[in-house]
Each structure stands twice: as C-alpha cells, then as structure tokens.
N, C-alpha and C positions, 0 to 999 in steps of 0.2 A: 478524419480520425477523431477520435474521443480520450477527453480528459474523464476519469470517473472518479468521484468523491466514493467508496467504501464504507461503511460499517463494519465491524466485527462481531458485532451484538457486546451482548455484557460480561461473555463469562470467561470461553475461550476461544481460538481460532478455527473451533469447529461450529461455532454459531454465526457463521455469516450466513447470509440469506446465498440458495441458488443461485439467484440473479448476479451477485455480486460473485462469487464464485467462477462463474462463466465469464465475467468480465476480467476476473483476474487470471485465467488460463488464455484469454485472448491479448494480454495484454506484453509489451514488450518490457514495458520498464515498470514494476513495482515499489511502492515508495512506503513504510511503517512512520506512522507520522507520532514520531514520538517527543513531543513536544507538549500538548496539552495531553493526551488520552493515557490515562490509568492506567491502561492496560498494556502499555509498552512497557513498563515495568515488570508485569505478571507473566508476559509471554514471552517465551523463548524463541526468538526470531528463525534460528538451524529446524525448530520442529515445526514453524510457521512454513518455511520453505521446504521441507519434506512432505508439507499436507496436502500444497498447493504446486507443488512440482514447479515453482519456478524459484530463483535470486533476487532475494529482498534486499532495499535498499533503505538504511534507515535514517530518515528525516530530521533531525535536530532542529533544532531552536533559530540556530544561524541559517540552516537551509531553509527554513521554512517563512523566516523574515528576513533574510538578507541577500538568498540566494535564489529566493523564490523560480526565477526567468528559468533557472537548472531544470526546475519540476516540469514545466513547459514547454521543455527545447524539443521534442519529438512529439507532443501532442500533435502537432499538423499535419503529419505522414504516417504517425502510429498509433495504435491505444496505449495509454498510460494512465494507471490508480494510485491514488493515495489511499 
C-alpha cells in the first residue's frame, strides 16, 4: 500500500492535480495537513469532503510532530494522503 504526499495547488480544493485526486478517492484514511499550509485556513474542510466524496481528517501541529506514527498506522495494508 501507499503513503501519498498531496498537493492542493494554490488556490482552492478544486486545483489538485488528476493524479492526486484519484489517489484520494482510493484512499482510506485522508489527512488536511494543517499545520504549515495557508491554505487550511482558506478552505472549508465539509466542502473539501463534499468534492472528494470521502472524511477528512485534519492534522494539527501535535499530530503532525508528535503523533506522527497515527499518520502511518495503515499505510502498510492501505492507501493513505496527506
């Protein structure tokens, strides 16, 4: 299985690339990493999850440095994106 690092592009959650789109409708667990990226502020996580049809899970600061192993626990039997 696969861990996938995302993009969103710059503007909104309608600028990810294809590629990354398809990797997020394959994916089980979804993760908004909202710790360094701008753009977690700008977007509306509910219309994030309405676009891409799945439950978004959002990443904090503490998940993302202290909890990190969480982000990982199903990469080995699932796909999972940040």
């Amino acid at each position: 299985m696969v861990f996938y690092l995302i993009g969103l592009g710059l503007g909104d959650g309608e600028d990810i690339t294809l590629k990354g789109l398809n990797a997020v409708r394959r994916c089980v667990r979804i993760y908004l990493e909202a710790y360094t990226s701008i753009l977690s502020y700008a977007l509306d996580k509910s219309k994030l999850e309405q676009l891409y049809g799945k439950h978004i899970i959002v990443a904090d600061r503490e998940l993302v440095e202290q909890r990190s192993d969480e982000l990982f626990a199903d990469a080995d039997t699932a796909d999972v994106c940040l």
